[in-house]
Every structure is written in C-alpha cells, then in structure tokens.
C-alpha atoms as a printed R data frame, in Angstrom:
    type eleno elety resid chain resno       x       y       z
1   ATOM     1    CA   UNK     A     1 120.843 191.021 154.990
2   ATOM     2    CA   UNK     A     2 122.905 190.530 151.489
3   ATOM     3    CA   UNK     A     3 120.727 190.230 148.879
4   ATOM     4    CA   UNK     A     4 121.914 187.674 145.485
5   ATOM     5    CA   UNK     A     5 120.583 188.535 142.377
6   ATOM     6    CA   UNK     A     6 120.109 185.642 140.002
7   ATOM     7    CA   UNK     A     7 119.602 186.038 136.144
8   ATOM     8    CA   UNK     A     8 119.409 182.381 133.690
9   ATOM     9    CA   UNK     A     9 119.784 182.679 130.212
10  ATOM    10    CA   UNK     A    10 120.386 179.901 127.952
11  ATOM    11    CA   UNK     A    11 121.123 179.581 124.140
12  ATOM    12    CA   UNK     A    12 121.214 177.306 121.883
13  ATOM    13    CA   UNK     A    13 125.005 174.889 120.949
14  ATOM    14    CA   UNK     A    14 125.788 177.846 117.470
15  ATOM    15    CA   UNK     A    15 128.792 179.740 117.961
16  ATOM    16    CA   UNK     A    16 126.513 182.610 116.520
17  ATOM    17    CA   UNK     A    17 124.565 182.968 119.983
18  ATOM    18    CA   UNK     A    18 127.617 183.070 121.964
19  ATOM    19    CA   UNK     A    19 127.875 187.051 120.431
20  ATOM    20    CA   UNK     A    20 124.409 187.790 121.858
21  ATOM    21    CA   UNK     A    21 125.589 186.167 125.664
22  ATOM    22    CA   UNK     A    22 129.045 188.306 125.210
23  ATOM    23    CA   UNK     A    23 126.591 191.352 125.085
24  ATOM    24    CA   UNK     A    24 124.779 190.693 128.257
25  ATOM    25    CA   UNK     A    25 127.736 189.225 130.142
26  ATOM    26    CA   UNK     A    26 128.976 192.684 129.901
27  ATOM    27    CA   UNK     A    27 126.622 194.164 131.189
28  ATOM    28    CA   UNK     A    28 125.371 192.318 133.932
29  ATOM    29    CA   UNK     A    29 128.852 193.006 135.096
30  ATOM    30    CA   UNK     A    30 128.391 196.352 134.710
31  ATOM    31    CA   UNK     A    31 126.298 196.592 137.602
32  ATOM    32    CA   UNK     A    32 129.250 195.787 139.783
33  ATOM    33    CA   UNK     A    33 132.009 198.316 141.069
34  ATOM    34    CA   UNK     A    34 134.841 196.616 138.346
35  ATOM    35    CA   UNK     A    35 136.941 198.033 136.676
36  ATOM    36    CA   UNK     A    36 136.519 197.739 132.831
37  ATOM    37    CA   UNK     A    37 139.208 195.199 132.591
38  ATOM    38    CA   UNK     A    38 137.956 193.132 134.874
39  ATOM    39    CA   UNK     A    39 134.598 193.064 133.011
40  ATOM    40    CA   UNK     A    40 136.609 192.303 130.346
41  ATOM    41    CA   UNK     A    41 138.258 188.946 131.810
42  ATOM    42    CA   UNK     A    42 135.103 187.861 133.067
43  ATOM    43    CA   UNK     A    43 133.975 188.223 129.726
44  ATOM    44    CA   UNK     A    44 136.357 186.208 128.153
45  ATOM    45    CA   UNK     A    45 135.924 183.471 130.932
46  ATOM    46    CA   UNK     A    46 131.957 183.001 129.709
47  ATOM    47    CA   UNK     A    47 132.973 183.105 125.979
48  ATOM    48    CA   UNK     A    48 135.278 180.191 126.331
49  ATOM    49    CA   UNK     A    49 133.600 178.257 128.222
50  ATOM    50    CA   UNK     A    50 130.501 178.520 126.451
51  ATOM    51    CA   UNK     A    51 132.467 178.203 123.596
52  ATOM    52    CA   UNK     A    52 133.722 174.399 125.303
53  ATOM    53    CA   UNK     A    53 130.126 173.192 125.552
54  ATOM    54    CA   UNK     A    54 129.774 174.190 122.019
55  ATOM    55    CA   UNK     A    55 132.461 172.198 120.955
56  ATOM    56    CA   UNK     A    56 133.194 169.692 123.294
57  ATOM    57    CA   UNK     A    57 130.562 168.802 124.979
58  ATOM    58    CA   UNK     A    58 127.956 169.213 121.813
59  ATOM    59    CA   UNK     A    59 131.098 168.311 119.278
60  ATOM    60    CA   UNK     A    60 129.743 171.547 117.416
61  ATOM    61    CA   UNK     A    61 125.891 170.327 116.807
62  ATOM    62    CA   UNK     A    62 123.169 173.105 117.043
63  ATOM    63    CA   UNK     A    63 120.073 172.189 118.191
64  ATOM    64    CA   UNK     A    64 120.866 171.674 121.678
65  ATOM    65    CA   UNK     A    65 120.774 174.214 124.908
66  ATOM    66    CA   UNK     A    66 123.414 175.933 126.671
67  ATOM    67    CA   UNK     A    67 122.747 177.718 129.929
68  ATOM    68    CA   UNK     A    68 123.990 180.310 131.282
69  ATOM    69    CA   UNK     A    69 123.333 181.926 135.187
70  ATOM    70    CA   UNK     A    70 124.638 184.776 136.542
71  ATOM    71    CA   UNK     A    71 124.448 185.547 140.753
72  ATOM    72    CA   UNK     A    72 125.387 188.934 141.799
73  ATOM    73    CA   UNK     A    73 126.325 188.740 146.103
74  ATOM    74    CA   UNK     A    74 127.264 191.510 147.534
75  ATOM    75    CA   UNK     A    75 131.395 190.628 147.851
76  ATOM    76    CA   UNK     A    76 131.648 187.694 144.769
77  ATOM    77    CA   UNK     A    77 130.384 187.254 141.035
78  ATOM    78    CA   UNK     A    78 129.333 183.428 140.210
79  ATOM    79    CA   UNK     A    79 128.732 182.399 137.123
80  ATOM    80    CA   UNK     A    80 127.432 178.839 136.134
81  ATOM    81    CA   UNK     A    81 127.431 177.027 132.424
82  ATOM    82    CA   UNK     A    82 125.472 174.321 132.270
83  ATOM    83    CA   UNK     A    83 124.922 171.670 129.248
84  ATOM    84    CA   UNK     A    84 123.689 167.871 128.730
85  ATOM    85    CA   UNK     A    85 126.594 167.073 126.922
86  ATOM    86    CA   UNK     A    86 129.593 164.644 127.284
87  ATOM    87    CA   UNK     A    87 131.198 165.869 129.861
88  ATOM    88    CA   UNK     A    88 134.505 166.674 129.980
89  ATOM    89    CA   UNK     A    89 137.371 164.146 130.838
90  ATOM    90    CA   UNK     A    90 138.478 163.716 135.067
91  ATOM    91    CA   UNK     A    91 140.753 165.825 135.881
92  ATOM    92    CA   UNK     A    92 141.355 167.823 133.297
93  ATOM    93    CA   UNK     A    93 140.211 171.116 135.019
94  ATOM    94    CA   UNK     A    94 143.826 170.670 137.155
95  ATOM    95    CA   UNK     A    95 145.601 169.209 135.047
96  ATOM    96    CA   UNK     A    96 148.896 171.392 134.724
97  ATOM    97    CA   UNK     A    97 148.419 174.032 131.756
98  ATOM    98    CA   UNK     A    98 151.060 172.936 128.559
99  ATOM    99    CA   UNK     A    99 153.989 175.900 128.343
100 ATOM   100    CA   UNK     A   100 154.438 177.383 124.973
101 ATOM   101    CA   UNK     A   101 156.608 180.000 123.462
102 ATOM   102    CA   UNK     A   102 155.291 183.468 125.029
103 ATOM   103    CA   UNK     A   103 157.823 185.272 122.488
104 ATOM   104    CA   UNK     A   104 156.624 183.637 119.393
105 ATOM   105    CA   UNK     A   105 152.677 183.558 118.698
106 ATOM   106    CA   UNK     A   106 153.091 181.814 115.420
107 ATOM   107    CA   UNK     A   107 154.361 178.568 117.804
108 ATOM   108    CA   UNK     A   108 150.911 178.786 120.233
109 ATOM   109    CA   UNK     A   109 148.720 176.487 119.114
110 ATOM   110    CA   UNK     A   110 145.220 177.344 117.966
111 ATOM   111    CA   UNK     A   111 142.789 174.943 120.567
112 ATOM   112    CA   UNK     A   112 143.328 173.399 123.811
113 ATOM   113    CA   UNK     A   113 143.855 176.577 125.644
114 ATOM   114    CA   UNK     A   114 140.239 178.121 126.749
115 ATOM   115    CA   UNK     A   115 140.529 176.243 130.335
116 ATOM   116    CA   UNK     A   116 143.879 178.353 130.608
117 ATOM   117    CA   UNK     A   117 142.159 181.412 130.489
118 ATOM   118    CA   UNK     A   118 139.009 180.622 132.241
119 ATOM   119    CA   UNK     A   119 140.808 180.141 135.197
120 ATOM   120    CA   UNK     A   120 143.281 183.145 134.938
121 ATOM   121    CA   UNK     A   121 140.283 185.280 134.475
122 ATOM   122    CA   UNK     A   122 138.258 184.410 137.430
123 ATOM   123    CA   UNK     A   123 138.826 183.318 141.176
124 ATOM   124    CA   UNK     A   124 137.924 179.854 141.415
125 ATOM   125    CA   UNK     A   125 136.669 177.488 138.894
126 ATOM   126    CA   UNK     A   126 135.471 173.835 140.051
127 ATOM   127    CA   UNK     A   127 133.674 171.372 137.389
128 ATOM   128    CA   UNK     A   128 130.635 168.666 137.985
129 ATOM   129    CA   UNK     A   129 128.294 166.413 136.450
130 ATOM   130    CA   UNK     A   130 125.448 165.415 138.080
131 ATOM   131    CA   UNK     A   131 122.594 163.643 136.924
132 ATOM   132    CA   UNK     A   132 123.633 164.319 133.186
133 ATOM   133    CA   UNK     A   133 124.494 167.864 133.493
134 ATOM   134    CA   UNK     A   134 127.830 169.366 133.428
135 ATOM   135    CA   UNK     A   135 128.196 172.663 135.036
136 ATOM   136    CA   UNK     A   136 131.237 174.879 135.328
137 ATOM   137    CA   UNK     A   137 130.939 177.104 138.160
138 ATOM   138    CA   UNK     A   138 133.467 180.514 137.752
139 ATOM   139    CA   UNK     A   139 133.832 183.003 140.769
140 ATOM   140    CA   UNK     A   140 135.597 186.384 140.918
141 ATOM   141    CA   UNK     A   141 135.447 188.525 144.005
142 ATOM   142    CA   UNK     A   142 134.226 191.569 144.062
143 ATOM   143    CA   UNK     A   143 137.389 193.385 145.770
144 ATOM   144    CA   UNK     A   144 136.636 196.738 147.433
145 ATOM   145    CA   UNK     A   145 136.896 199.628 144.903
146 ATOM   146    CA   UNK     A   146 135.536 202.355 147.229
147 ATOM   147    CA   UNK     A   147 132.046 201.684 146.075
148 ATOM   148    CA   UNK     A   148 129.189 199.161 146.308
149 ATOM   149    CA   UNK     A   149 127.854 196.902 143.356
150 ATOM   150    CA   UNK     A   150 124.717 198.643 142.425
C-alpha cells in the first residue's frame, strides 16, 4: 500500500519568512527522484504563492499566519497554501494570462504575474475558500526517472 507523507509548516504574513520556507521547500523535494530543475520550479511555485497571501490576501500586514503543507504520494507532489485572508477574486485562477513582449524585459511589468508561473511550474493548480480559508492546492507528478522517491 502507497504510503503519503504529510509535513505543515506555517509562517507568519513577512516577506522575510518566505526565505526560511524556500529552504525547506527544497528540500522536502529533495526526497523525490526530480531532477534539480524541477525542484527548482516547484520552488518558485511556493515562493509566489506564498508571496500572494502576503500581499494580497494580508495586503502586506505581518502578524498574521501563512500555512504551508507538503504530501509526498508515491507518483504526485501536492502542495497546499492556506491563509484567512481576502480571498482572491472568482475566476481569476483561469482567467487567460496578459501577453507581453518576450524580447524586451524592460516592457514586462513588475506584479500581476506570480499566478503565471505557479501554474507553468506545477501540474494542476485549483483555488477555494471555505469557511474563511483560502487554499491553493499545486500538484506536479512525479514522472518515472528510473528511480523511486525515497
């Protein structure tokens, strides 16, 4: 029978923390069979949307808590970010991503693009509130690499 192994951590709404959860989202993900720059992307998907409760749903006030699980299944990675915050607005996690100029970085704009790369980092992503929590749930497969997570 597959086992999951669950880990929670949470931290609290200062960009500061979000450092500290980069370190052990690495590696926890170590302890799968991906390559480093997959590790990498899933990284990057936790920062930013960490990063989203931070500022979006807590409008950039410390004090409040930010949580973060990790499951490990034998064939998938889930991750879960939770807050109490205002949630964020219908529809917005499909809403069609704005184009901008690939050739000229100076023209990207600076905010507005973290769901963008949540969800070309992982598998899935699907949003909900429910009883005053907001929770982003982020999934990336664990594709056969010739060995087993550990």
């Amino acid at each position: 029978m597959a086992v999951t192994r669950t880990i929670s951590l949470a931290i609290e709404s200062r960009p500061e923390c979000i450092e500290l959860l980069s370190s052990a989202v690495n590696g926890l993900c170590r302890l799968t069979a991906l390559p480093a720059a997959d590790i990498a992307q899933i990284e990057l998907a936790v920062v930013e949307a960490v990063n989203n409760a931070v500022e979006h749903a807590y409008h950039g006030e410390p004090g409040h808590a930010v949580m973060v699980e990790f499951r490990l299944a034998p064939d998938c990675f889930t991750l879960l970010v939770r807050d109490r915050g205002d949630p964020m607005e219908p529809g917005k996690l499909v809403a069609p991503v704005a184009k901008f100029n690939e050739v000229d970085p100076e023209a990207w704009p600076l905010r507005g693009r973290g769901l963008a790369i949540i969800k070309s980092c992982m598998d899935s992503v699907e949003y909900h509130v429910c009883d005053g929590e907001n929770t982003l749930t982020m999934n990336r497969l664990l594709r056969d690499t010739g060995s087993k997570p550990a």
